[in-house]
C-alpha positions in Angstrom: 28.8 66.6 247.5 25.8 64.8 249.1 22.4 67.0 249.2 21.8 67.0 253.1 21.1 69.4 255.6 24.0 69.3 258.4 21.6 70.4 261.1 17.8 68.5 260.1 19.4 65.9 258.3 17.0 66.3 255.6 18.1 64.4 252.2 16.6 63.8 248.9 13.2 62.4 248.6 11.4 60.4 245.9 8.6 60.5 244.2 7.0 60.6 240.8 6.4 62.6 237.5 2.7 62.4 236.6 2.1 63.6 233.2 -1.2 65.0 232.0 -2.1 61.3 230.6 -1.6 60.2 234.0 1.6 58.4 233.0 4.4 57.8 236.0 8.4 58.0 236.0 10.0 58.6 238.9 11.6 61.8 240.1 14.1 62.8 243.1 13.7 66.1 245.1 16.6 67.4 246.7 16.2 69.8 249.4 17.2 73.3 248.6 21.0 73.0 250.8 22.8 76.4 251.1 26.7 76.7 252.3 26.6 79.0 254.9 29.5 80.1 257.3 28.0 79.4 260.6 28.6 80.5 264.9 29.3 77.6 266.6 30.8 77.9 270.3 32.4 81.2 269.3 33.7 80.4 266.3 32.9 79.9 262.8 32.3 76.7 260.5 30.9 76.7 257.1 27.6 74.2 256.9 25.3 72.8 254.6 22.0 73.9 256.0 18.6 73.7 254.0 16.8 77.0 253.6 13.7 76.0 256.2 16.6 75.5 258.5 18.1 78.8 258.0 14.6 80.4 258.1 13.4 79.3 261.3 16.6 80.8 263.0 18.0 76.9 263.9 21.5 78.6 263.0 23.1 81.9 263.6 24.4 83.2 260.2 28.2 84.5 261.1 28.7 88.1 259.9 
């Protein structure tokens, strides 16, 4: 299952783990993707949304 927003296409990003001697390995962040069932044209689909997507109201949550 790949780690990406269906509506912001927001993926996994890289960076690095710097410990306290300053040392570097690198370290992937996902995004925090949630599977919500989803109103779309009057009727429902089930998404992978992140939560900042789902926060700011970009999708209506079906009940």
């Amino acid at each position: 299952m790949a780690r990406v927003c269906d509506v912001c296409g927001k993926g996994k990003m890289m960076g690095n783990n710097v410990s306290h001697a300053n040392n570097r390995s690198k370290k992937i962040f996902f995004p925090n993707v949630q599977t919500v069932r989803v109103v779309i044209k009057g009727g429902t689909k089930k998404m992978r949304v992140c939560t900042r997507c789902l926060r700011s109201g970009m999708v209506k949550k079906a009940s």
